[in-house]
N, C-alpha and C positions, 0 to 999 in steps of 0.2 A: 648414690644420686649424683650426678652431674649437671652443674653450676655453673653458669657464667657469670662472672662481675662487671658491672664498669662503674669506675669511682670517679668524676668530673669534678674538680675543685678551680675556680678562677677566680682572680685578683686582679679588681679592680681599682687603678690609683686616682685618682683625682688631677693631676699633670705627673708627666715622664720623671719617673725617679731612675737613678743612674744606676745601681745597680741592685742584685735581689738575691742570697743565699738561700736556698731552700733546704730540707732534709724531708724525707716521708718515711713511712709504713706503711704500705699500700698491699708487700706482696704477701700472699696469703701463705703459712705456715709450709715446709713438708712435714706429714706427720704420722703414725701408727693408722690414724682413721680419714686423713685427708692425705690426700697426691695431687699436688699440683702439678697440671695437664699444660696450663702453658700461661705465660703472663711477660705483657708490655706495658713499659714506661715512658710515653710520648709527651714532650714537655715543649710548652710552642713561648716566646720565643725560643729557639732551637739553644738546646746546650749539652755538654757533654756529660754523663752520665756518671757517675761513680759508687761504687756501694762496698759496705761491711757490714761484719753484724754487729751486734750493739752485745753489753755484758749479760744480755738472757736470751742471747741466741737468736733476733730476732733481725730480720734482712732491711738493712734500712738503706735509702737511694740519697743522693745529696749531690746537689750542681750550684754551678753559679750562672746567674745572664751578667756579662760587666759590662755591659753598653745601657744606655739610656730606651725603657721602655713604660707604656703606662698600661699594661696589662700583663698579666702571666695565667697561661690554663695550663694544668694537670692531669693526663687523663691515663689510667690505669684500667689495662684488659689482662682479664683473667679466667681462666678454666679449671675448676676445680673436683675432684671428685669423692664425695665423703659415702662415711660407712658410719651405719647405725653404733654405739658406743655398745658395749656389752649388757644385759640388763641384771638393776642391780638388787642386791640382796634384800629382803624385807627392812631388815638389821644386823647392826655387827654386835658381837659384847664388847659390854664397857670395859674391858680391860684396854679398849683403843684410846682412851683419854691417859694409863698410865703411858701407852705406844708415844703420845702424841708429846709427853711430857719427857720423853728419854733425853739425854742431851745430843745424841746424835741428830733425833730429828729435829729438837730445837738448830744445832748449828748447822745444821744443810739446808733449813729453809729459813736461817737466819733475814734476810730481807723482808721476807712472806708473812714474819711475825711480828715486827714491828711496825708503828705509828710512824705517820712521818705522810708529806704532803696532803692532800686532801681525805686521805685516811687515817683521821686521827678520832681518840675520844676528845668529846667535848659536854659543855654540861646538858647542850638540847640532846646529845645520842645517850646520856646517859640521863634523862629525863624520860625520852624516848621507850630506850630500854626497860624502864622502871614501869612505865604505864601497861608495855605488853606485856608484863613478865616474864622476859624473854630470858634472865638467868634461869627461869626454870626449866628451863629446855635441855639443861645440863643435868640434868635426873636422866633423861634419854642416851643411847649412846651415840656419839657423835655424828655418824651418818642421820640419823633421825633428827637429830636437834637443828644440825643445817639444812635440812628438808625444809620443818616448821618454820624457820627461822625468814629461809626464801618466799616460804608462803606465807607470813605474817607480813615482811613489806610489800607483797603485791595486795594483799589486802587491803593496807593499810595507807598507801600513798596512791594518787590520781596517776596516770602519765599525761601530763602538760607540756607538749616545746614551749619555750619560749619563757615559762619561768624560769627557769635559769640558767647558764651561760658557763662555756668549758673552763670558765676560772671561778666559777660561782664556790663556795666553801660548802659541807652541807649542812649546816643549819640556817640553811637558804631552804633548802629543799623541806626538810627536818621543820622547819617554820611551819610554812605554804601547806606540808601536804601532798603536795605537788612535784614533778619534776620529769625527768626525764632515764634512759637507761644508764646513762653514768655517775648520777645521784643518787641510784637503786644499788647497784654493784661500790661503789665508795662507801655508803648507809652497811651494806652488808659485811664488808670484807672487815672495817673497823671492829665488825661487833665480834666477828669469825676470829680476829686476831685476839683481842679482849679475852677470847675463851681458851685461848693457846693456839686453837687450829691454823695451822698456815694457810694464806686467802692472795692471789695475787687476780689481777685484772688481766680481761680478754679484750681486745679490742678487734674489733673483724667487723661479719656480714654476717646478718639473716638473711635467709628464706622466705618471708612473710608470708603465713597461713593466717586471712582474717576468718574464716569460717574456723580454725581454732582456738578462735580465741588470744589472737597476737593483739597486742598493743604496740607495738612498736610502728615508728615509722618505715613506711617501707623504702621513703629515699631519702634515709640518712643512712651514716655507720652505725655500728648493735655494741653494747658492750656486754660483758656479764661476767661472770667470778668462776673460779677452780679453785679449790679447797684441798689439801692434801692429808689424806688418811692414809696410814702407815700399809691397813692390809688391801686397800682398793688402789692407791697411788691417787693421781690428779682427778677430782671429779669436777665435770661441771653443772653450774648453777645459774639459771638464766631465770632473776626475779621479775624483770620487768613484765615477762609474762607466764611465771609458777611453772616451767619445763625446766626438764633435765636437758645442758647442751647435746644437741643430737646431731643428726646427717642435715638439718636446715642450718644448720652454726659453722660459716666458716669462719678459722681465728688469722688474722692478721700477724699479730704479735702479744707476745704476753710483759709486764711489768707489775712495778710497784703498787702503782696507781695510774691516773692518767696521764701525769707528768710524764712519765718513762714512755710512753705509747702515743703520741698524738698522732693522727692521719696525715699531717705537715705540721711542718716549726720552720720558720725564715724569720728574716731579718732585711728589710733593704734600707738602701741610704738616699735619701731626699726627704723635704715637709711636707711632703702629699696625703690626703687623707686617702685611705685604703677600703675597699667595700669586701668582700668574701661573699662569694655563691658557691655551692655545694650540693650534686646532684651524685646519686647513687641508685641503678639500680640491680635485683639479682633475679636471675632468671634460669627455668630447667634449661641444657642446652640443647641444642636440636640433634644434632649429632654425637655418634657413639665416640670415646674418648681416644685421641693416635698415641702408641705408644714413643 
């Protein structure tokens, strides 16, 4: 499938602030099931461009404007073309839980298993937990248990914008009921690590299919989880609306949590109050892809 992106992000200040450091994650993965076909980073006030990748491999842009302005847009075009992921096994045997306990794979996806930023236990996720009985999923073998697991918090929470907010903790979310795709996938990955499974965060684009049943919004970014099994490698898990990541998932970048991923992270210097607009949208493309 071939995909167009365009990610609009503008900032608006309140009076001219002097200057504005930005960083993104905007550009979509190269990867086994995606190829990135073509992608621009247009940044008005004009400024000059720079990038590396960050410690999970993930292509990140960063500029400064150092003159005095009271607006900045970001706008990111993309061409991508993805491939259905393989399909997977009914189930693996539980000998993947003693796989998942080796110390090798503990210390190769050492990040992927620990707590820390917005993916932590707390007593609402282990409240949570308790009420689904979601340790019992651990009778299952590990592929099956993070199936259920996926399809217990879409069952179980509303998708709500505007209940809470990219710094929100989640027993905000965990409260309400409510939330949104980055409070589904934090909800998730916590309980995923809790089990040993290593769980690290997607941050990218959907496709939005509503006649399948998507919940997501379709102009905003998506996020959703990848779980590492020893004998399938990275799977992913898209709770917000009970699918396996497929050919509608393109990944941005991968992290910890959201902290490690955000779509932008700046900083500017003046007392001006700051507004943020944020338009996304993704589309088939019209055209066959140029090599």
């Amino acid at each position: 499938m071939l995909l167009e992106v365009r990610h609009v992000t503008q900032y608006h200040y309140a009076e001219p602030v002097r200057e504005s450091v930005m960083e993104v994650w905007m550009q979509p993965q190269q990867a086994a099931r995606q190829r990135l076909v073509s992608f621009d980073l247009d940044v008005d006030p004009a400024a000059q461009l720079f990038s590396y990748a960050d410690p999970f491999g993930n292509a990140v842009y960063h500029f400064d404007v150092p003159h005095p302005h009271d607006r900045l847009r970001i706008v990111a075009n993309a061409a991508v073309e993805t491939q259905a992921p393989p399909v997977l096994p009914e189930g693996i045997d539980h000998g993947e839980w003693d796989r998942l306990r080796s110390d090798f794979v503990r210390g190769e996806n050492f990040d992927f298993l620990s707590f820390g930023g917005f993916a932590v236990e707390t007593d609402a996720l282990r409240t949570y937990v308790a009420e689904h009985q979601l340790d019992e999923l651990r009778r299952r073998d590990p592929l099956n248990a993070v199936r259920a697991l996926s399809e217990t918090i879409y069952t179980s929470f509303d998708y709500e914008p505007g209940v809470t907010h990219a710094d929100s903790p989640i027993d905000l979310a965990l409260g309400a009921g409510r939330g949104v795709c980055q409070d589904f996938a934090h909800i998730m990955i916590a309980i995923c690590r809790s089990w040993g499974v290593p769980a690290r965060y997607v941050s990218g684009y959907l496709f939005t299919d509503r006649q399948s049943g998507d919940r997501s919004d379709p102009d905003a970014t998506h996020a959703w989880v990848e779980v590492f099994l020893p004998s399938l490698r990275w799977v992913g898990f898209d709770p917000t609306n009970n699918v396996l990541a497929g050919e509608r998932h393109i990944a941005a970048a991968v992290g910890r949590d959201y902290n490690d991923v955000p779509p932008s992270r700046g900083v500017y210097k003046g007392d001006a109050e700051s507004q943020l607009a944020v338009g996304v949208s993704v589309r088939r493309a019209r055209a066959a892809p140029t090599e």
